[in-house]
MMTF fields as JSON, N, C-alpha, C and O atoms, coordinates in Angstrom:
{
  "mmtfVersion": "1.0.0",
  "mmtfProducer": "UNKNOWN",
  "numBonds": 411,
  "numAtoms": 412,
  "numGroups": 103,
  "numChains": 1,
  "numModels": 1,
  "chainsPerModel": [1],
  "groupsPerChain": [103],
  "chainIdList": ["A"],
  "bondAtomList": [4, 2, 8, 6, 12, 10, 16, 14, 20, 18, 24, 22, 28, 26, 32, 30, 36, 34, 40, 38, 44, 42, 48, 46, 52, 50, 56, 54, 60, 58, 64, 62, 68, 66, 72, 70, 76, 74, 80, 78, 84, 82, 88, 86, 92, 90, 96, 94, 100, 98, 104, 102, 108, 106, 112, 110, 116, 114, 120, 118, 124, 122, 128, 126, 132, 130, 136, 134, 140, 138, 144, 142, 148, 146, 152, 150, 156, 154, 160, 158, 164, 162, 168, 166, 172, 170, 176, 174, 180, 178, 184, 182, 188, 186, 192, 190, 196, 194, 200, 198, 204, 202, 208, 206, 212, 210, 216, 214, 220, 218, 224, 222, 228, 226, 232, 230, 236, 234, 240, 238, 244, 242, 248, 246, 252, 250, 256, 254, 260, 258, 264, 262, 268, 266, 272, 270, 276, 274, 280, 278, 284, 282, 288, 286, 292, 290, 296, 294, 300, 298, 304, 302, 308, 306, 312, 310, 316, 314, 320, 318, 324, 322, 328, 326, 332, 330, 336, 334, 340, 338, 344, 342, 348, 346, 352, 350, 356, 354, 360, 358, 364, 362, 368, 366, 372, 370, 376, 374, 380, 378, 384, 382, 388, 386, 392, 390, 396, 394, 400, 398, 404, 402, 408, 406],
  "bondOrderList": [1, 1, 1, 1, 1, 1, 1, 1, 1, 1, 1, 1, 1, 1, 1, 1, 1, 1, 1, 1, 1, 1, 1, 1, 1, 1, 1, 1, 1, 1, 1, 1, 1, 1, 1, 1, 1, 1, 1, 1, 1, 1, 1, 1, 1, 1, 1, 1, 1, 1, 1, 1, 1, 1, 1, 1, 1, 1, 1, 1, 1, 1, 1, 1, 1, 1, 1, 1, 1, 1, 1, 1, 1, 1, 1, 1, 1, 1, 1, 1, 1, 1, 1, 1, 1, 1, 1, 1, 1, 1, 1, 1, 1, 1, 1, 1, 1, 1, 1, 1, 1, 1],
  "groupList": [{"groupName": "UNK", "atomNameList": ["N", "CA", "C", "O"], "elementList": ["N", "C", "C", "O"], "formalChargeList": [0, 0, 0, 0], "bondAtomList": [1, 0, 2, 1, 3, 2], "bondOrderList": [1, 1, 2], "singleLetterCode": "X", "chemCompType": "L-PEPTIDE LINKING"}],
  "groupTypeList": [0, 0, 0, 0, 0, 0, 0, 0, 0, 0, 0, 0, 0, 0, 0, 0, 0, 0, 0, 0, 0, 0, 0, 0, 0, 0, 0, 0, 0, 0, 0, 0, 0, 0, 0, 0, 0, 0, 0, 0, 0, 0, 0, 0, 0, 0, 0, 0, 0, 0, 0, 0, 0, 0, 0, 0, 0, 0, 0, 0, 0, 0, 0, 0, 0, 0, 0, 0, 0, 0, 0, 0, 0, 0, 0, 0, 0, 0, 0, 0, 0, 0, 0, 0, 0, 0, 0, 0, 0, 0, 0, 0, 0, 0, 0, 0, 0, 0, 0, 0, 0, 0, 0],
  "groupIdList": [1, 2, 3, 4, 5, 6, 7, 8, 9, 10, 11, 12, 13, 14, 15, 16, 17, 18, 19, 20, 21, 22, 23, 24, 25, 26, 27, 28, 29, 30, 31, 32, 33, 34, 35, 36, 37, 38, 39, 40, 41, 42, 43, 44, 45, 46, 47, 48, 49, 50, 51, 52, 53, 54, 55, 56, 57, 58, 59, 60, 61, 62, 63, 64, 65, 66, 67, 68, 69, 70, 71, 72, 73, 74, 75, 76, 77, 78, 79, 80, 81, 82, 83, 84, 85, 86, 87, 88, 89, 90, 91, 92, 93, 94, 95, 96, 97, 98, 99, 100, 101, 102, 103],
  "secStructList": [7, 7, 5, 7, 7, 7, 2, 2, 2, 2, 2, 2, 2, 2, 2, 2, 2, 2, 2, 2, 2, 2, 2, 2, 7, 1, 2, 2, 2, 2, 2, 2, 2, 2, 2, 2, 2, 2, 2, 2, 1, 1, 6, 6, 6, 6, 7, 1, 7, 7, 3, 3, 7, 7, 6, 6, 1, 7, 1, 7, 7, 3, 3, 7, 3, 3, 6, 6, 3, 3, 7, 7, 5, 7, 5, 7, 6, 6, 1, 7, 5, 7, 7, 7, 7, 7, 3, 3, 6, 6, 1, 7, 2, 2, 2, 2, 2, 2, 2, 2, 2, 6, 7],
  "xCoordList": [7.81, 6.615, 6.744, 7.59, 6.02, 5.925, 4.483, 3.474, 4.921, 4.247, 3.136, 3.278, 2.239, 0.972, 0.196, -0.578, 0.713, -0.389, -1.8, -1.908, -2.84, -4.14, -4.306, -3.546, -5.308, -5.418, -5.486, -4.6, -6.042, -6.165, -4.647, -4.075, -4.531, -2.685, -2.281, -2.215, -1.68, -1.001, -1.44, -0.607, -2.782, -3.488, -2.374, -1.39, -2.852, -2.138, -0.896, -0.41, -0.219, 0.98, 1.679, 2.463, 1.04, 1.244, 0.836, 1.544, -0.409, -0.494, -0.01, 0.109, 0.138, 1.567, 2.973, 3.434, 3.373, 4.663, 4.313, 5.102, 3.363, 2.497, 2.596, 2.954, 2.189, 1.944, 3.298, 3.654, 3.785, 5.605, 6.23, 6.776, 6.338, 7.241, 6.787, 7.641, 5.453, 4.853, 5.255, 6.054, 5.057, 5.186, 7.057, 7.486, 7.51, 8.982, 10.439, 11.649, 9.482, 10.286, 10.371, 9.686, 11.454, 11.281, 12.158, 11.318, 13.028, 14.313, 13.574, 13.878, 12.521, 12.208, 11.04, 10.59, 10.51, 9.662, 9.955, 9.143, 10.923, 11.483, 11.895, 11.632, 12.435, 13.264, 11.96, 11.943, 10.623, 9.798, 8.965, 8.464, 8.847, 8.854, 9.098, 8.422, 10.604, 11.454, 11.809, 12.979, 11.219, 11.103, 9.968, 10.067, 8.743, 7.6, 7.912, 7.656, 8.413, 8.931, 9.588, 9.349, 10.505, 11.561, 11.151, 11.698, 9.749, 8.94, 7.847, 7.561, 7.36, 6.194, 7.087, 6.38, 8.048, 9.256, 9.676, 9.997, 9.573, 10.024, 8.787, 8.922, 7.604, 6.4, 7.028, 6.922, 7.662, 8.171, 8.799, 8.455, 9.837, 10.916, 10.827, 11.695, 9.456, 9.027, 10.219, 10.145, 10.964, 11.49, 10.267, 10.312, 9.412, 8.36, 7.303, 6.527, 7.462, 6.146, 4.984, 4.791, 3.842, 2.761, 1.374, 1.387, 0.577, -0.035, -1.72, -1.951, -2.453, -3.628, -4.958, -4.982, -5.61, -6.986, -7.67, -8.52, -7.547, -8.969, -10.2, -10.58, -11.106, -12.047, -13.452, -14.407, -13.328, -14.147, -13.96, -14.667, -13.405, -12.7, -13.804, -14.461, -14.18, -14.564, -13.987, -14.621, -12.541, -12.197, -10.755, -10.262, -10.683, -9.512, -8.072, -8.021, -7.061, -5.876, -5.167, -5.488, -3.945, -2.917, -2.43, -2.368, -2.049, -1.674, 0.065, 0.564, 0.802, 1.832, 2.046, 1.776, 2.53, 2.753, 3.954, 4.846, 4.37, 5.502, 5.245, 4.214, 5.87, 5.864, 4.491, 3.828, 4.089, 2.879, 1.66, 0.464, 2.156, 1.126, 0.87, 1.742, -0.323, -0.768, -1.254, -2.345, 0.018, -0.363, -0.917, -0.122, -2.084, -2.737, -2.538, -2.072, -2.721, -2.535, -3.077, -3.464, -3.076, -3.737, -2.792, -2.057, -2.649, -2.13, -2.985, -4.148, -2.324, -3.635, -3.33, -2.661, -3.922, -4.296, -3.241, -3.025, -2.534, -1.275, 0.174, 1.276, -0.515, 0.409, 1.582, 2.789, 0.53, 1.924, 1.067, -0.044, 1.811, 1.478, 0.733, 1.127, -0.802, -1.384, -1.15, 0.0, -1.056, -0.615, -2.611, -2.994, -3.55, -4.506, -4.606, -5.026, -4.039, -4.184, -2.899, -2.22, -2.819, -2.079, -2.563, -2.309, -3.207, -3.731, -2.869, -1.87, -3.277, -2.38, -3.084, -4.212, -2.14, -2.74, -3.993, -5.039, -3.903, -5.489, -6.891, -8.042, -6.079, -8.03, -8.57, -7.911, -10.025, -10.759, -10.491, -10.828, -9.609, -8.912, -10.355, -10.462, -11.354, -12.659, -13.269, -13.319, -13.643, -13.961, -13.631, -14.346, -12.373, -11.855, -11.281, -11.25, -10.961, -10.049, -11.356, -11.001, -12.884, -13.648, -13.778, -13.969, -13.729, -14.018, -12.32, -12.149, -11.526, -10.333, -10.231, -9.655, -10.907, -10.782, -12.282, -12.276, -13.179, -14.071, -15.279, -16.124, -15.541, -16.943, -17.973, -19.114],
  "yCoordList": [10.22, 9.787, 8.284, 7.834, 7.662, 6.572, 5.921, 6.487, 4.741, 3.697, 2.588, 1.609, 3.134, 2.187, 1.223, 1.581, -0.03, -0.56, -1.514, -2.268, -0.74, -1.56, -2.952, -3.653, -3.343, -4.831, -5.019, -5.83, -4.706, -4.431, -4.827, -5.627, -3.939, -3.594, -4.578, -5.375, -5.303, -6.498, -7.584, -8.403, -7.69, -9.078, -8.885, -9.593, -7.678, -8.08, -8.427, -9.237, -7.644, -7.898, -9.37, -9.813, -10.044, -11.205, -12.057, -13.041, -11.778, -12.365, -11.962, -12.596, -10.764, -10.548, -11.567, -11.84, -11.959, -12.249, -13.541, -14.085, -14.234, -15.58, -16.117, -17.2, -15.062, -15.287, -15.372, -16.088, -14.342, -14.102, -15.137, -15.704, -15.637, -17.35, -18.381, -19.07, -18.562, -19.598, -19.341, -20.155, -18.143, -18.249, -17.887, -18.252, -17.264, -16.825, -17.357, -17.211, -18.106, -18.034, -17.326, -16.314, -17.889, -16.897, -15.888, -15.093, -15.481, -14.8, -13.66, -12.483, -14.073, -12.674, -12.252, -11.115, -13.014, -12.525, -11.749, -11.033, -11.869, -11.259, -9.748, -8.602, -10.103, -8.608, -7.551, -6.575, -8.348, -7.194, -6.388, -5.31, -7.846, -6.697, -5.761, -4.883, -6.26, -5.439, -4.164, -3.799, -3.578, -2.765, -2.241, -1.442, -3.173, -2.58, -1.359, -0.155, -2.017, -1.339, -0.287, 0.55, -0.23, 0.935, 1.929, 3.02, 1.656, 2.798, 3.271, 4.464, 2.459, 3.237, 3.544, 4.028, 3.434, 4.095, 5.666, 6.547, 5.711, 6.716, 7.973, 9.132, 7.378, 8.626, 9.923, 11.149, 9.057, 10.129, 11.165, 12.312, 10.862, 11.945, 12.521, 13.222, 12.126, 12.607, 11.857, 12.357, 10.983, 10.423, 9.515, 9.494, 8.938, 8.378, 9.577, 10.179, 9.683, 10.707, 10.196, 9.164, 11.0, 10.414, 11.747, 12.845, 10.704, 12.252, 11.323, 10.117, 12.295, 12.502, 11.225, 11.112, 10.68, 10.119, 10.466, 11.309, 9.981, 11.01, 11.123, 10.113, 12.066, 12.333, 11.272, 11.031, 10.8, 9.742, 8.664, 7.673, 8.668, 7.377, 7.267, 6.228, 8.593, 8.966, 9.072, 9.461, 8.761, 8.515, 9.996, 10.77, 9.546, 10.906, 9.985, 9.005, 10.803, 9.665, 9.957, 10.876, 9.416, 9.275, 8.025, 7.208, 8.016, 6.49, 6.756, 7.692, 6.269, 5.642, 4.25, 3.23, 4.323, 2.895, 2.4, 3.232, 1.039, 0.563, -0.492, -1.156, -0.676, -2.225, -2.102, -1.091, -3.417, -3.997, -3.378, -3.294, -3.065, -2.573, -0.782, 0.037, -0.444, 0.492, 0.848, 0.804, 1.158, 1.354, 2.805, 3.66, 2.782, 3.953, 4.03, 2.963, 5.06, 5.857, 7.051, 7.848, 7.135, 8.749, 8.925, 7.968, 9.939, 10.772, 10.521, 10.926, 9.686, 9.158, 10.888, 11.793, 10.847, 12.099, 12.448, 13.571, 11.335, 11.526, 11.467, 11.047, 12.228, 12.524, 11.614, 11.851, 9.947, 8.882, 8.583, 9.012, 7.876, 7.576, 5.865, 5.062, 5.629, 4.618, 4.092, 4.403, 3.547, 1.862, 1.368, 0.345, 2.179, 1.607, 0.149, -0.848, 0.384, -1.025, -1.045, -0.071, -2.047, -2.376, -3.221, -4.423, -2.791, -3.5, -3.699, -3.011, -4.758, -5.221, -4.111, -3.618, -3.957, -2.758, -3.738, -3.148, -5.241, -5.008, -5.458, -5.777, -5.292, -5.579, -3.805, -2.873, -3.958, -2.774, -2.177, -2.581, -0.694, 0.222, 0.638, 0.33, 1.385, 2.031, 0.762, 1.148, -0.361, -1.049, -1.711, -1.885, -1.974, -2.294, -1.044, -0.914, -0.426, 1.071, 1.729, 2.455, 1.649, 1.78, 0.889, 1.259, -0.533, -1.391, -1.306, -1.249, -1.303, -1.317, 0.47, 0.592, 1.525, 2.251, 2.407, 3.183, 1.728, 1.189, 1.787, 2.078, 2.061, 2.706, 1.803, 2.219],
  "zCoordList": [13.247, 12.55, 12.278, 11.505, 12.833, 12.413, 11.306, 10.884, 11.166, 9.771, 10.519, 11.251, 10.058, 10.812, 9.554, 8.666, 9.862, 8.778, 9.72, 10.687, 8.469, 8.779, 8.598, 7.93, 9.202, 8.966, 7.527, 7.26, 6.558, 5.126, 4.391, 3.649, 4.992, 4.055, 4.41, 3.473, 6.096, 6.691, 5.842, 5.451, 5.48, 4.816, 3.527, 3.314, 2.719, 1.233, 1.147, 0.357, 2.193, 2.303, 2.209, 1.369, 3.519, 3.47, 2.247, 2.031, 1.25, 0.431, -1.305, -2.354, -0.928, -1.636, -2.132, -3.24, -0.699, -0.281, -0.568, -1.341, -0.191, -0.873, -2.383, -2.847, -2.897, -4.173, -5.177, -6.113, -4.514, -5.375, -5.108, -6.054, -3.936, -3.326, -4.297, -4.855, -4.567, -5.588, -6.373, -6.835, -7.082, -8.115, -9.058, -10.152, -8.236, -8.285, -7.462, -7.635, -6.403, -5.423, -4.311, -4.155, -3.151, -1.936, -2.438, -2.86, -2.63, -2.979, -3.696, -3.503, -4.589, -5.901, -4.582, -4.722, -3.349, -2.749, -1.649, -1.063, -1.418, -0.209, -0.964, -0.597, -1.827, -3.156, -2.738, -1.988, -3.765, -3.35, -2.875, -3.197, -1.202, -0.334, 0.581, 1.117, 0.677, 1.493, -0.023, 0.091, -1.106, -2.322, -1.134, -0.202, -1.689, -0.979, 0.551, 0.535, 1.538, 2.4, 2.564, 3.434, 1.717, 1.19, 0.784, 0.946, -0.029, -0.851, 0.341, 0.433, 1.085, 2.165, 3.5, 4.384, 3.763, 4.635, 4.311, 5.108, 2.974, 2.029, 2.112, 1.72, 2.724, 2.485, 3.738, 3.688, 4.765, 5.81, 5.372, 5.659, 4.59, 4.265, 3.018, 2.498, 2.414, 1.042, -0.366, -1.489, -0.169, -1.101, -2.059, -3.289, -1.41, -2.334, -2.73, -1.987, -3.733, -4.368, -4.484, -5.127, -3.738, -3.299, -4.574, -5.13, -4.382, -4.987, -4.659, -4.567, -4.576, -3.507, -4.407, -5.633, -3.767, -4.286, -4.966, -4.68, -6.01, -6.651, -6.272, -5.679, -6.387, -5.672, -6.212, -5.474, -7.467, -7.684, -6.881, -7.068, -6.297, -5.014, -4.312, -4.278, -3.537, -2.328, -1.34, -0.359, -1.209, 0.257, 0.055, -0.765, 1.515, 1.182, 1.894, 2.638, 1.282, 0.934, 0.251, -0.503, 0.13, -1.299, -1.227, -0.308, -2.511, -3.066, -3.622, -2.996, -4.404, -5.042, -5.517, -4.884, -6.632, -7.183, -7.104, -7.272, -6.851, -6.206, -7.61, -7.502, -8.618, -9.547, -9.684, -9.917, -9.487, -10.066, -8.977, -9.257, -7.961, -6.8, -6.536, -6.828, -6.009, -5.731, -3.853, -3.284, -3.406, -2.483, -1.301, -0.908, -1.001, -0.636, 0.656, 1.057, 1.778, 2.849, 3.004, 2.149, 4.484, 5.087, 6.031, 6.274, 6.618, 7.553, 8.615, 8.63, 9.766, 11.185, 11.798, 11.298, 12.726, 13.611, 14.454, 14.91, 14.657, 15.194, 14.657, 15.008, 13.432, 12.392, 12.041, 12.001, 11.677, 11.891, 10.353, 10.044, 9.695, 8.102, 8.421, 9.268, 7.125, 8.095, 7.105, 7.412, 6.109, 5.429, 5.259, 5.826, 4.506, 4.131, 3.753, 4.34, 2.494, 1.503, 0.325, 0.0, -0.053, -0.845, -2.103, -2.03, -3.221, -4.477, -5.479, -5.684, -6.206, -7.463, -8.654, -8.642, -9.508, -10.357, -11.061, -11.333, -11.363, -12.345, -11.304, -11.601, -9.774, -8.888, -9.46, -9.92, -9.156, -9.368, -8.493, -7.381, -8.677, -7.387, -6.36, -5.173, -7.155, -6.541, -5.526, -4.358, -5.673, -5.053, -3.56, -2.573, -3.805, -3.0, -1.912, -0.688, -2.8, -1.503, -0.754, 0.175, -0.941, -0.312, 0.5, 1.658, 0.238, 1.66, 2.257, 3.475, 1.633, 2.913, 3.941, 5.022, 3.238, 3.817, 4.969, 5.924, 4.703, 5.65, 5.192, 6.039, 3.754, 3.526, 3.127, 2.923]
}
């Protein structure tokens, strides 16, 4: 099973990793997101506990929280784990996880 990230997720990611270097440094940025990684690596073998979208969402999915971030996923068709999006806990979750999941 492999880890598919969307264009969505790749963006935050990178601006993720952006934001922590400014503001922390590279060293605290690199820490968390090779964390980040560790935890959406982890959906394979069920070590990251995932638990499902809520249905006020609209979308179908599960999420987990890693630190300060909330990162969501689906199961692609070829039963490989897809790397939706990745939000900071205070953006508006509903908003955004609809346009990164494409509604």
């Amino acid at each position: 099973m492999a880890v598919r990230f969307q264009e969505a997720a790749s963006v935050r990611l990178d601006e993720i990793y952006r934001y922590t270097a400014d503001q922390w440094g590279e060293e605290q940025a690199e820490r968390y997101v090779l964390g980040l990684f560790a935890a959406i690596e982890g959906i394979a073998d069920r070590r990251t506990i995932s638990r499902q979208v809520p249905a006020e969402f609209g979308v179908q999915g599960f999420f987990f929280r890693h630190e300060h971030h909330f990162v969501y996923w689906r199961r692609l068709s070829s039963d490989d784990v897809g790397i939706v999006t990745i939000l900071h806990e205070r953006m508006h979750q509903i908003e955004r996880l609809r346009e990164d999941f494409g509604l």
